[in-house]
N, C-alpha and C positions, 0 to 999 in steps of 0.2 A: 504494500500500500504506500502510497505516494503521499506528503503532507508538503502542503508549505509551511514554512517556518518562522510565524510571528504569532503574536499573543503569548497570554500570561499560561497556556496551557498548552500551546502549538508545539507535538510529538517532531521530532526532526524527521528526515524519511529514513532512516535507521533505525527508528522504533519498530515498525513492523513492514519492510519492504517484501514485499511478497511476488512469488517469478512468477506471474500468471502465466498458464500456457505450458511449460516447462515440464521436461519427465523428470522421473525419481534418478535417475543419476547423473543428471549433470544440477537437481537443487542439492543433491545428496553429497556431488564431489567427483563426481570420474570425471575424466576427461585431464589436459594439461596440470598440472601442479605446479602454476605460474604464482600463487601464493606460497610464500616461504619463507624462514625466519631472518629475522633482522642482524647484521651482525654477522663477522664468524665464529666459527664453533670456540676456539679463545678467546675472543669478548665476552660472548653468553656465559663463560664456565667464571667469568671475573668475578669473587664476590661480593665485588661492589658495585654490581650490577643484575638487576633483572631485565629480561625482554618482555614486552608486550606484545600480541596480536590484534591489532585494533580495528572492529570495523566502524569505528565511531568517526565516519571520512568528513560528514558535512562541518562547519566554520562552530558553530556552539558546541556541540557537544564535548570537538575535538579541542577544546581551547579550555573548556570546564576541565576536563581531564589534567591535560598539560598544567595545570594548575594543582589539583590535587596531589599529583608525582611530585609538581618542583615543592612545596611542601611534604612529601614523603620524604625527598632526600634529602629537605634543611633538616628536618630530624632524627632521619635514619645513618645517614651518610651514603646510601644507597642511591645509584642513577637508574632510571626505571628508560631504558631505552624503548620508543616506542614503533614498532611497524604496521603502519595506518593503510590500510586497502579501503578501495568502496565498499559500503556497503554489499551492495548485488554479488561484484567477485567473490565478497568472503566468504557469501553462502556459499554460493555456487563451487568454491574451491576449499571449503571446510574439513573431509574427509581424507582430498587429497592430500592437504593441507596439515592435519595434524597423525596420517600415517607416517609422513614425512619426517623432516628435521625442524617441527614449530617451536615456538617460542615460548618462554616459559609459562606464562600467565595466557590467557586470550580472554577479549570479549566475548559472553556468549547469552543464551537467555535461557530461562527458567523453565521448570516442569518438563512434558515431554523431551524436548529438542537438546536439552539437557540429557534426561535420561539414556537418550539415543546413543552417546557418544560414549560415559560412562560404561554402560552395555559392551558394547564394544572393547573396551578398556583402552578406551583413545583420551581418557583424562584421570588424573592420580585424583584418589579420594583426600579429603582435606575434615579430616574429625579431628584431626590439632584445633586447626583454626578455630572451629566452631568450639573448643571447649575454650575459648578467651572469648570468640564476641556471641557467643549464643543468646546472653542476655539482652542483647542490644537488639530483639527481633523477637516477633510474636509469633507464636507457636504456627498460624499459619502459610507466616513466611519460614522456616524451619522447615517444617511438610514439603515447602515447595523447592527448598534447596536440595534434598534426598534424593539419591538415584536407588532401582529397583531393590538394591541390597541391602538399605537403610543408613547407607554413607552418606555422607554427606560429600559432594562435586562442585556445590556453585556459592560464590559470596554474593547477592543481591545488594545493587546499590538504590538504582529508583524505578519508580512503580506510577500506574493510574487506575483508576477503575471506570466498569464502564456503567452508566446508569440512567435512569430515566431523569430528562432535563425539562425544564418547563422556564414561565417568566411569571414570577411571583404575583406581579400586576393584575396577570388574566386572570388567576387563578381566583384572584383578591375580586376581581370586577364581576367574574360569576357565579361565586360564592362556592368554587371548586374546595375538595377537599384531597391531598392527598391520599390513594390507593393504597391499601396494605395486603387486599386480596386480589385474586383471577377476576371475582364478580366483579368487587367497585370498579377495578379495572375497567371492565365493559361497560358496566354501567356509567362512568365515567365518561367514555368513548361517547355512548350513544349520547350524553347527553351535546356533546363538545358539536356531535355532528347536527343535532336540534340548531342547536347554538351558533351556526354555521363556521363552526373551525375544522380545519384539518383535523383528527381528533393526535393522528400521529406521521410525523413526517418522515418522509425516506428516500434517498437516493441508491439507487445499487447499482449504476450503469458501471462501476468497477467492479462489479459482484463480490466484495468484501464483506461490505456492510450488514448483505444479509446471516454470516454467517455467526454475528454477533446477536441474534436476536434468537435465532435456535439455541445459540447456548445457554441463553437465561431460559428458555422455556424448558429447556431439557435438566436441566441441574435442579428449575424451581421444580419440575415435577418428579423427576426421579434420583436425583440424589444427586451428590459429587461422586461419588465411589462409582456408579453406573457412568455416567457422565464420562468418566478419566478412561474407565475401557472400553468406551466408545470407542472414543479418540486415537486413543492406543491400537486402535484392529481388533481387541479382544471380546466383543459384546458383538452381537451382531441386530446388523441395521433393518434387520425382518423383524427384530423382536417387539413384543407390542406396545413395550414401553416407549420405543420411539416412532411408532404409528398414534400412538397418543399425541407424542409432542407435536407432530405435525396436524393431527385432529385440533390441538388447542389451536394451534397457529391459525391452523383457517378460518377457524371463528375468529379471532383479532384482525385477519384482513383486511376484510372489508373497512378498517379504518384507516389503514394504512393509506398515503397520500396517492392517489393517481399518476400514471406516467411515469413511475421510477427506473424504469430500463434507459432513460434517456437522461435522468438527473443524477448528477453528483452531491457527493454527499453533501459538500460545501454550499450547494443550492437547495437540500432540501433546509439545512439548518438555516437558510437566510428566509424561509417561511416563517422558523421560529422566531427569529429576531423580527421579522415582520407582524408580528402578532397575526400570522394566518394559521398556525397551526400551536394547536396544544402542547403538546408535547415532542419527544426524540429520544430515543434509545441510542446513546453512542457511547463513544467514550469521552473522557474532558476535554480533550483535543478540540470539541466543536465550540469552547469559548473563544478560537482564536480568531472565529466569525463575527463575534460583538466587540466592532471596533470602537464604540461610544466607549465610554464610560458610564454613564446610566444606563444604556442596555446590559452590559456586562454586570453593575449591581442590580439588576434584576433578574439575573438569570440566578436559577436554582436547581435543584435535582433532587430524586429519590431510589432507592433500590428497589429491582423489579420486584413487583410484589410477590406474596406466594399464591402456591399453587397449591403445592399438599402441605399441609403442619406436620408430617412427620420432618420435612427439609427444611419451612420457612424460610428466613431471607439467609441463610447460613453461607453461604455461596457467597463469593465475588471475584466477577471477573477482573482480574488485576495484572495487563502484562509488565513483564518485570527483566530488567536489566541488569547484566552483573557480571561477574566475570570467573574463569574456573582455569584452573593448571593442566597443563599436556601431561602425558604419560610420563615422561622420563625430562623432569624441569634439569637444566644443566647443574641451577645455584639453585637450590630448596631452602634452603635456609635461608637465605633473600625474599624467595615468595613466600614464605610462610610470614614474615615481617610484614613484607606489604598486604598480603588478604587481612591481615591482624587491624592493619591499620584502614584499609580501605572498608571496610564493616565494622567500623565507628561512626558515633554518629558524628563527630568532630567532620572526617572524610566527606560527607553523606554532604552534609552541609555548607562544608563548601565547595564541591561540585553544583547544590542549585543555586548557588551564587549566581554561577557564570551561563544555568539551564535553571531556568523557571518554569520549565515546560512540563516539567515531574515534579512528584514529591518523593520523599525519603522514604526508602524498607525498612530502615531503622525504629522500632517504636518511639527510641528516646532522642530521635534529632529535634534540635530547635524548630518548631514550629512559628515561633514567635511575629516571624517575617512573611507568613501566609497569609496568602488572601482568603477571606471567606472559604471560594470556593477551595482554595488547595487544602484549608484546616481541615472543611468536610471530606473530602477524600483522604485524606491523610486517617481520620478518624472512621472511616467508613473499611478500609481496608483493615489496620488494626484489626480491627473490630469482629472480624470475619473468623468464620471454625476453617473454613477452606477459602483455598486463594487458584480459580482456573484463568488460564494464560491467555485465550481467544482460539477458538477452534484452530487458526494457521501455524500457530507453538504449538498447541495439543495433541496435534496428529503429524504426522508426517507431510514436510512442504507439499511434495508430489501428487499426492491424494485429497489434498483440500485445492488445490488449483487447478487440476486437470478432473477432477471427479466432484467436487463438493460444491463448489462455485459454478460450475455450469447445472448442478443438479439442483443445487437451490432456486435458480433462475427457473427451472422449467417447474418448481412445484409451486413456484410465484403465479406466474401465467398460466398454470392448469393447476390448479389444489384437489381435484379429485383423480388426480391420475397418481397418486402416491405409492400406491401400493405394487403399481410396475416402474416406478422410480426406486425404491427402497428395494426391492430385490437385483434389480439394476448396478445399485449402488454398491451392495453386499459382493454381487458377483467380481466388479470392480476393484474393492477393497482387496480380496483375498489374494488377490492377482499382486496386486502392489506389495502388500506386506510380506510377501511370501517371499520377495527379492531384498537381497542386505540393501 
């Protein structure tokens, strides 16, 4: 997914770029291994020296960073050399990349896509680290650092969540009450549509967006546990818990905004700032559309409501950024310093100095300097028993962009054709996973 990068919430296109179109081995890694470590092999091994692999390419993120290091080494005495690819190459060159000769530390992201690698034993487990900063992090960021064997792989720096947004105003003008159930929800809708508003606005002409809106239906209704082996290949997509999820959905459609095969998201969220539609399901990224300043203190949000009380709102989708060590680091005891120090909240903090775009994984970073909205996300992830990444971390790149994105699209435009879609999809799935 493609972002521009302004506002007090604008995700860089590094947060989640995703290879639309693209098979499982060249998002997975085959092909050239034109990515590779920085340095040579007696630099890397210097102990006053760690390498990075960084796909942090665009001008903020890379410059937060560069910041956090040269502060690492005023206190460590440690130079944190950094090797900065684009984005897209580093997916696309990740496998080849760290069978290779990588670097000690790399960026990488959380939950599944993490796992993957782990798995493989393409990154050393780090249960040192986490017995120093373990405190500095909520159990369900914790959850989300663990690969399948209960190690721990990944240091989480910043995070968003994604949730239902509104403009406090309307909600005030119609004497709207925040949803905490499926029904108000509707109920809600229908009334939004009496009322003549969008009841919920949506763009999917990049086919992204829709995939974020299955995820809260499906976690609200069947759990996180169901939900993760989804994701994973392990559940299968005939089952009828996910013939539900899509049953709910097609009853919410009908309020969903008109014409979204041809809108982007950026255009449906300027309905919201137009006061023509109710609400939006996204993530905080879409503050970066209220260029006022009183529109932006007007915007607000809530978590999708529930579905079943056995899950409630326990769920939040929150992608999450961080970074994890290769298999065989040159200087260990270098990295192990720097994850020590990069999962603090001190690190955490001033990284969003120079990226305002995220909040902190850290429970205990300074919030002090939050806007409204970054405090409520900051407190809304917290706050969560489990933390899912967005279907395109969850699963496998190759399988949400050549499989998930195009099948969402057609259960958009035909909702009664599901049941030859979901076995479609199954058959799809098992094909893909079944290849490293």
């Amino acid at each position: 997914m493609h972002l521009p990068l302004s506002g007090p919430f604008a995700p860089t296109p590094s947060r989640r770029t995703l290879l639309r179109g693209m098979g499982g081995a060249a998002v997975l890694g085959a092909g050239i291994p034109l990515l590779s470590a920085c340095g040579s092999t007696d630099a890397a091994a210097d102990p006053k020296t760690v390498t990075v692999g960084s796909n942090a390419s665009d001008a903020v993120p890379k410059k937060a960073f560069a910041d956090v290091y040269a502060a690492f080494k005023k206190q460590s005495g440690i130079t944190v050399d950094v090797n900065t690819k684009d984005h897209n190459t580093f997916q696309e060159q990740i496998n080849s990349y760290l069978q290779g000769t990588p670097d000690d530390v790399f960026n990488w992201f959380a939950g599944y896509r993490m796992q993957f690698f782990a798995a493989k034993k393409l990154a050393a487990p780090i249960d040192d680290v986490w017995d120093r900063i373990g405190d500095n992090f909520p159990d369900a960021m914790k959850k989300l650092s663990k690969g399948e064997d209960g190690k721990y792989y990944f240091v989480p720096m910043t995070t968003y969540p994604w949730a239902v947004f509104y403009r406090k105003s309307v909600f005030r003008q119609h004497g709207y009450k925040v949803p905490t159930t499926w029904d108000e929800l509707i109920a809600l809708c229908k009334q939004m549509k009496k009322d003549k508003l969008v009841p919920i606005a949506f763009g999917d002409k990049d086919a992204w967006p829709a995939m974020g809106t299955f995820d809260q239906i499906n976690f609200r209704l069947n759990g996180y546990d169901f939900h993760v082996q989804l994701m994973a290949g392990k559940a299968s997509w005939t089952d009828a818990k996910v013939k539900a999820t899509f049953d709910h959905w097609a009853e919410l459609l009908p309020y969903h905004q008109d014409g979204f095969m041809g809108r982007t998201w950026q255009d449906a969220a300027q309905t919201l700032v137009a006061k023509k539609a109710g609400m939006y399901l996204l993530g905080t990224f879409v503050a970066q559309q209220f260029t006022d300043k009183d529109d932006l203190d007007d915007l607000d949000f809530f978590p999708f409501p529930e579905i079943n009380s056995a899950y409630g709102q326990d769920t939040v989708e929150a992608p999450t950024d961080g970074l994890m060590v290769s298999k065989a680091p040159k200087n260990r005891a270098g990295v192990l310093k720097l994850l020590e120090y990069m999962g603090s909240p001190a690190a955490e903090e001033l990284y969003l100095k120079g990226d305002p775009s995220v909040v902190a994984a850290s429970s205990k970073a300074d919030t002090s300097a939050y806007s409204p909205l970054q405090k409520k996300a900051f407190d809304m992830i917290g706050g969560a028993k489990s933390l899912t990444q967005f279907m395109d971390r969850d699963s496998r790149p190759d399988f949400t962009a050549t499989v998930m994105q195009p099948g969402l699209q057609k259960f958009l435009q035909n909702p009664k054709g599901v049941d030859g879609l979901l076995a479609s999809i199954e058959r799809q799935k098992k094909q893909i996973f079944a290849t490293s």
